[in-house]
C-alpha positions in Angstrom: 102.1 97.1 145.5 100.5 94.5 148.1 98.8 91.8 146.2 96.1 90.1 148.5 93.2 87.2 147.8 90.5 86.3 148.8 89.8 82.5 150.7 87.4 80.3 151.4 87.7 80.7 155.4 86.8 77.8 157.7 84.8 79.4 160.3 82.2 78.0 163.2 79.0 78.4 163.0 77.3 81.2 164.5 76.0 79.9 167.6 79.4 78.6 168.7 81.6 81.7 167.6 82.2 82.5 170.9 83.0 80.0 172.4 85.5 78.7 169.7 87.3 81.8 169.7 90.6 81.6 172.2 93.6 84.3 172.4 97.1 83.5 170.0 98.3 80.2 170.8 101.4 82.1 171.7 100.2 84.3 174.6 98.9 81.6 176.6 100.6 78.9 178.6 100.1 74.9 178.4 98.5 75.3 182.0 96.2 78.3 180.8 95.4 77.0 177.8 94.4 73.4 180.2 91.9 75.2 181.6 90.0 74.8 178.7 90.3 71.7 178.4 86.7 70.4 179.3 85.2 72.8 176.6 84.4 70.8 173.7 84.7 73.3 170.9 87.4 75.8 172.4 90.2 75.8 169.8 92.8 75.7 171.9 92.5 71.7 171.0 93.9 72.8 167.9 96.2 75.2 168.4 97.0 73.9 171.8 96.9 70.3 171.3 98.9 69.0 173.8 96.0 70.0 175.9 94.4 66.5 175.3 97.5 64.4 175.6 99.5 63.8 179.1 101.6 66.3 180.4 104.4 64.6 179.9 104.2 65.1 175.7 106.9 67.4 174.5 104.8 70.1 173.4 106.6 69.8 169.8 106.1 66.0 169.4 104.5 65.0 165.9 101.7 63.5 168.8 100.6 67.1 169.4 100.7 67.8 165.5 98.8 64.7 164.9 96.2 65.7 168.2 95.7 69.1 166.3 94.5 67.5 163.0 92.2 65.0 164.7 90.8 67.7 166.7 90.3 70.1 163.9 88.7 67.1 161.6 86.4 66.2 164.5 85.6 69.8 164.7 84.7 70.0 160.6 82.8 66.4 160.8 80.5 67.6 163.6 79.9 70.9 162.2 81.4 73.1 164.5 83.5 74.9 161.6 82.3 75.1 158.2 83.7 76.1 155.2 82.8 78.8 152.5 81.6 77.9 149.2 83.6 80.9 147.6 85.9 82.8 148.2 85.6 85.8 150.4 86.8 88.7 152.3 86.7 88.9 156.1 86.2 92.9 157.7 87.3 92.2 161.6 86.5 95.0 164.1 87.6 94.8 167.5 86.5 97.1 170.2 88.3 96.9 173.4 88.0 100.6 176.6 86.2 101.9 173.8 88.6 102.4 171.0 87.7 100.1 168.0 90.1 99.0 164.9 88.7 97.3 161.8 91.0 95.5 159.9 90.7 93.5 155.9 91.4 89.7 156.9 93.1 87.8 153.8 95.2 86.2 152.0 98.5 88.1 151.4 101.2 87.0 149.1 104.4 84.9 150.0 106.1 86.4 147.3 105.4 89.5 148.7 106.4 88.7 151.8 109.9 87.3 150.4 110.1 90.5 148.2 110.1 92.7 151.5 106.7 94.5 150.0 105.5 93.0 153.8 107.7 94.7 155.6 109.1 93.0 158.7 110.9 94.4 161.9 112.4 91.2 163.9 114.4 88.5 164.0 112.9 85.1 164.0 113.7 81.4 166.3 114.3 78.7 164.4 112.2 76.7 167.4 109.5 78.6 167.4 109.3 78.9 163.1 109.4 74.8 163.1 106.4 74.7 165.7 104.5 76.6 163.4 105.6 75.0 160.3 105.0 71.1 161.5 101.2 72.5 163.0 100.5 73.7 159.4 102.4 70.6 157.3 100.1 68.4 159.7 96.7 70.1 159.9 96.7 71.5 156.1 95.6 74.7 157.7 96.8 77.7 158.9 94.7 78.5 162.4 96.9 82.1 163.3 96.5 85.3 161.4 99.7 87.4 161.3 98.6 91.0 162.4 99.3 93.9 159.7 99.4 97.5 158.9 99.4 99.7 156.5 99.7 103.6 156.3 95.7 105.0 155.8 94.1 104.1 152.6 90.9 105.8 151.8 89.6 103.8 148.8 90.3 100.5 151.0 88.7 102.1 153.7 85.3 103.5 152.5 85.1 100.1 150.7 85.2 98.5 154.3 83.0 101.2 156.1 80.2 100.6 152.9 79.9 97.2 153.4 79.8 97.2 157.4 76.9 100.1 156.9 75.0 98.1 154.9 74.8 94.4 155.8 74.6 92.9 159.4 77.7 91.1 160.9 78.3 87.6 161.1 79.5 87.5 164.5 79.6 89.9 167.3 80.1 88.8 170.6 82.0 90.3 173.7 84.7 87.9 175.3 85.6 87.3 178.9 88.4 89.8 178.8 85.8 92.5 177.6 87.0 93.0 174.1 84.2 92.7 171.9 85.0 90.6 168.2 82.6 91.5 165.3 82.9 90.0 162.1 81.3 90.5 158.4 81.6 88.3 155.6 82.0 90.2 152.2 80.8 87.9 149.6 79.8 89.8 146.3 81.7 89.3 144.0 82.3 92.6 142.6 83.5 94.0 145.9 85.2 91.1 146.3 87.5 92.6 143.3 87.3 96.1 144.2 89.5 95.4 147.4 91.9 93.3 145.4 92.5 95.8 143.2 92.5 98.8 145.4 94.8 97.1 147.5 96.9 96.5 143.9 96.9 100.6 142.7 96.8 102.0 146.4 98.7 100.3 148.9 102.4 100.0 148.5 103.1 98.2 151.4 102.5 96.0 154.5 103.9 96.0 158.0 104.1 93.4 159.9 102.8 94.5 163.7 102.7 90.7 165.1 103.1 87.3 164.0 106.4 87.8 162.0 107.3 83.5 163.3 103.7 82.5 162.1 104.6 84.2 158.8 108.1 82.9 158.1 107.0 79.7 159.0 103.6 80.1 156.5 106.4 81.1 153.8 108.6 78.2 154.4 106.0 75.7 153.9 105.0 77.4 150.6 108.8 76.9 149.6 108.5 73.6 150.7 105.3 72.2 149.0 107.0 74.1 145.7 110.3 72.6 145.4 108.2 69.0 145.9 104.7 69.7 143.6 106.6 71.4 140.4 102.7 71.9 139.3 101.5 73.9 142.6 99.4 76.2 140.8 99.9 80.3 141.2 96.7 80.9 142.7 97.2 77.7 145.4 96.6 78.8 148.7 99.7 78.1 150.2 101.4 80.8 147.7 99.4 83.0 150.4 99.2 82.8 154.4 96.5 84.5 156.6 96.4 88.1 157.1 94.7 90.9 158.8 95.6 93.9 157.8 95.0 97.5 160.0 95.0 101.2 158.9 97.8 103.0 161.2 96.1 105.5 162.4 93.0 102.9 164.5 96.1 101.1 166.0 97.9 101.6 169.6 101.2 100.3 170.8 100.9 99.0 174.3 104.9 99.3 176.3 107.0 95.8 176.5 108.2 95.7 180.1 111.9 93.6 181.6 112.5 91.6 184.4 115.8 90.5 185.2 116.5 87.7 187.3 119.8 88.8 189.5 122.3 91.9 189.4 125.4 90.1 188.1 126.8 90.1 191.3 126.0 93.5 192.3 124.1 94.5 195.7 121.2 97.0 195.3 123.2 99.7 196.3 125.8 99.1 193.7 123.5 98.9 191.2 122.0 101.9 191.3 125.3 103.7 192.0 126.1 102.0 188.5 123.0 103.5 187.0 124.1 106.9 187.8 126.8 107.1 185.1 124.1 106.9 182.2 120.9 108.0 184.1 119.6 110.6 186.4 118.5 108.2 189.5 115.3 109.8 190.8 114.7 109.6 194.6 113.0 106.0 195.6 109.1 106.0 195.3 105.9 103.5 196.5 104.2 104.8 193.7 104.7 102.7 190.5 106.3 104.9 188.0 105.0 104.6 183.8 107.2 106.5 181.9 104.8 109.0 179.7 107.8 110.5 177.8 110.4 108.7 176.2 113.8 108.2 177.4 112.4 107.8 180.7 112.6 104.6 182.8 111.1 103.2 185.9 112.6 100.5 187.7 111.1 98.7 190.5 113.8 97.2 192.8 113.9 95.8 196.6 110.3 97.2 196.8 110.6 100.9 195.7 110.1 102.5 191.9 112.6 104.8 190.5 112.7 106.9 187.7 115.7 107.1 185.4 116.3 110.0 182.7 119.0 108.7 180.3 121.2 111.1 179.9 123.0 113.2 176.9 125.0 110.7 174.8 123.4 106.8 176.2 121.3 106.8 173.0 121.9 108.2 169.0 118.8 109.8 167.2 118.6 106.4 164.3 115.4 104.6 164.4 116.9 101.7 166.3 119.0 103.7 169.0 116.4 106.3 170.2 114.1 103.2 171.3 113.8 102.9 175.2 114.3 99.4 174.5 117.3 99.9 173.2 118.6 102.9 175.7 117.8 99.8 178.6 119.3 97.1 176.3 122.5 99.0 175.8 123.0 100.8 179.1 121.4 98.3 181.5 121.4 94.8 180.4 124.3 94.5 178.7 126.6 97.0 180.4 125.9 96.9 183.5 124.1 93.3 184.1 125.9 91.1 181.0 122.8 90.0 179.2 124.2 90.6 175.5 121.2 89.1 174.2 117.6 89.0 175.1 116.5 86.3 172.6 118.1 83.5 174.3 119.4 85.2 178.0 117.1 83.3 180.3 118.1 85.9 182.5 116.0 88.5 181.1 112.2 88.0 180.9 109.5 90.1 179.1 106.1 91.4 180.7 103.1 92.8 178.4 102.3 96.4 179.0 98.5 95.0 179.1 99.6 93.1 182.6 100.2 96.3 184.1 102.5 97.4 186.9 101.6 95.1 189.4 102.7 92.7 187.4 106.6 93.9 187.6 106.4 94.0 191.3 105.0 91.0 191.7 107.9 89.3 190.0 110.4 90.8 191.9 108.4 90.8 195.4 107.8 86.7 194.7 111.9 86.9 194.1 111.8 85.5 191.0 113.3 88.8 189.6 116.1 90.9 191.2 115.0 94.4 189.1 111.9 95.3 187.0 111.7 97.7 184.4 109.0 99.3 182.8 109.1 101.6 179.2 107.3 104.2 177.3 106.4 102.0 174.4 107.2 102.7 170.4 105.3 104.4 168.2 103.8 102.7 165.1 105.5 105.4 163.4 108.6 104.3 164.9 107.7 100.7 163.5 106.9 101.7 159.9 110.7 103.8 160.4 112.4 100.9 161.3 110.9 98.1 158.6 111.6 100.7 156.0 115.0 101.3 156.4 115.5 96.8 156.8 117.0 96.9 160.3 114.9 95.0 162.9 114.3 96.0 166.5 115.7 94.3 169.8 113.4 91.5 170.4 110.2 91.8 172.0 109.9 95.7 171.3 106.4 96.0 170.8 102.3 94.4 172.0 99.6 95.1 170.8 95.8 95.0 172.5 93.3 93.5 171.5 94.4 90.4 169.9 93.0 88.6 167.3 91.2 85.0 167.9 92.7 82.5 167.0 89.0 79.9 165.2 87.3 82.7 164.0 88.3 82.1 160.3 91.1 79.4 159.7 92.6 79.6 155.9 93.2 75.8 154.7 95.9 75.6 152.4 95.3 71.6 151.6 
């Protein structure tokens, strides 16, 4: 069962909630996250650094680690963020086009996490987990909450929609992007205990949806810290990493679109003759195609959309091989174009569903992409399938709107 804690968040004040609050450190750039630069109490300073230093600064120096603390003690000492007396439990809506998802936001166990009672579904970069684990060893804190799931729980649930009945939220703002953030604070003590141990009796399990490097790196610093403080106690903080966690049923799976930089040699025209061994090559459109079933494919290429049907036999029926993902990976990249594999091909690229279609044509009209392909996304379902059976998907299978801010609550482990 999926043992969770309670923390003592650091969180700014009320007044400033909003304009503390910026997107994942991940799905911003160093030049969008720049942009920032002149406000005083965005936390991209912390979890974007390198913001403050020349742009020359590898982005992975200690220098940027270092920048982070200083920022984030500057940010405590002037009373931007402050921290909670006692421990507490953080309910997180989000509303964005008017669907809302309310999640528990935690602590949730490493052990649990190395156990595989959080469930995980991709492969991690060794790059990207030693970021993460060098921002956290340096700032004592970690500042990005790993996105979870968990099949619909009804005792965890009325517990949630109680509290938010009865006692006003902390924050509640709307950001520039139009997705509004509304947070409570659950404090009593009692209910404090009734979630931990609902979560104990009721909930067998956790999914990771996003965040699986900012949890393996959160896990490796716990492994860390115990091999080198034999009397890190069970209930330290870094035996836990920062969590929100999201009944199934209020969450949506937005489609993870491909651009590939050339044809492997192959003219347009050879290319899609290609195509027509595993795929039923629809006539060339203006008209942006979004697959709405799966197993169907659009491709933008030298300015026109097709649609292509794999066909009988490109694709088995296990929880891996039915993905579109993995129908395009198989079939496309690899076969036909010779990029074997995504994570590191810097031939391949990957576009957010949330970016919409204009965003594949635009790669490919600019030329920086030869072909553009967009898919009918997976199902959380299909995600729960998949973690449970302890395969992982092709990278960069799934997104997920509306994301979490990063400064809202920050768990300190030191």
């Amino acid at each position: 069962m999926a043992k969770i804690t309670p923390f003592k968040g650091l969180r700014p004040t009320r007044q400033l909630a909003a304009e503390v609050a910026t997107l994942p450190y991940d799905v911003v750039s160093v030049a969008e996250a720049r942009e920032f630069k002149k406000d005083p109490y965005n936390f991209y300073h912390v979890t974007r650094a390198e913001i403050d230093l020349p742009n020359e600064v590898d982005v992975h120096s200690q220098e940027v680690y270092d920048m982070a603390k200083t920022n984030l003690d500057a940010m405590i000492q002037n009373g931007v963020m402050i921290q909670d007396k006692e421990p507490c439990y953080y309910i997180y809506e989000l509303v964005m086009n008017g669907r809302s998802q309310t999640g528990l936001l935690c602590g949730s166990s490493v052990d649990d996490y190395n156990n595989g009672i959080v469930k995980k579904h991709e492969f991690t970069r060794p790059e990207k987990e030693l970021d993460r684990i060098n921002h956290i060893k340096t700032t004592g804190a970690e500042t990005g909450i790993v996105f979870l799931a968990y099949n619909d729980c009804d005792s965890v649930q009325q517990i949630i929609y109680d509290w938010k009945k009865g006692h006003a939220a902390e924050y509640d703002f709307t950001a520039t992007d139009g997705v509004r953030h509304i947070l409570w604070v659950v404090n009593d003590a009692a209910k404090v205990a009734a979630i931990t141990r609902h979560f104990s009796e009721d909930v067998p399990c956790t999914y990771i949806a996003d965040g699986h490097h900012r949890a393996a790196s959160a896990a490796k610093v716990c492994k860390d810290m115990q091999d080198n403080n034999t009397a890190l106690k069970s209930d330290a903080p870094a035996n836990y990493f920062v969590t929100c966690i999201f009944p199934a049923s209020q969450l949506e799976i937005m489609d993870y679109n491909r651009v590939a930089k050339d044809l492997n040699g192959n003219s347009a025209e050879e290319f899609l003759q290609k195509l027509t061994n595993d795929f039923d090559v629809s006539l060339p459109s203006d008209e942006a195609y979004k697959p709405m079933d799966p197993h169907h494919i659009g491709m933008y290429l030298d300015g026109r959309w097709y649609e292509l049907l794999a066909k009988p036999g490109t694709y088995s029926k296990d929880p891996i091989g039915i993905l579109d993902v993995t129908i395009l990976q198989k079939n496309v990249l690899d076969k036909l174009l010779d990029i074997k594999d995504p994570r590191v091909d810097k031939r391949v690229d990957f576009v957010g569903g949330i970016r919409g279609m204009g965003a594949l044509e635009k790669r490919v009209d600019s030329g920086e992409a030869a072909a553009a392909f967009s898919l009918y996304p997976v199902t959380i379902q299909q995600l729960f399938d998949i973690a449970d059976s302890g395969n992982v998907m092709p990278p960069k299978s799934t997104w997920f709107e509306p994301k979490l801010r990063d400064g809202l609550v920050v768990y300190m482990i030191s």
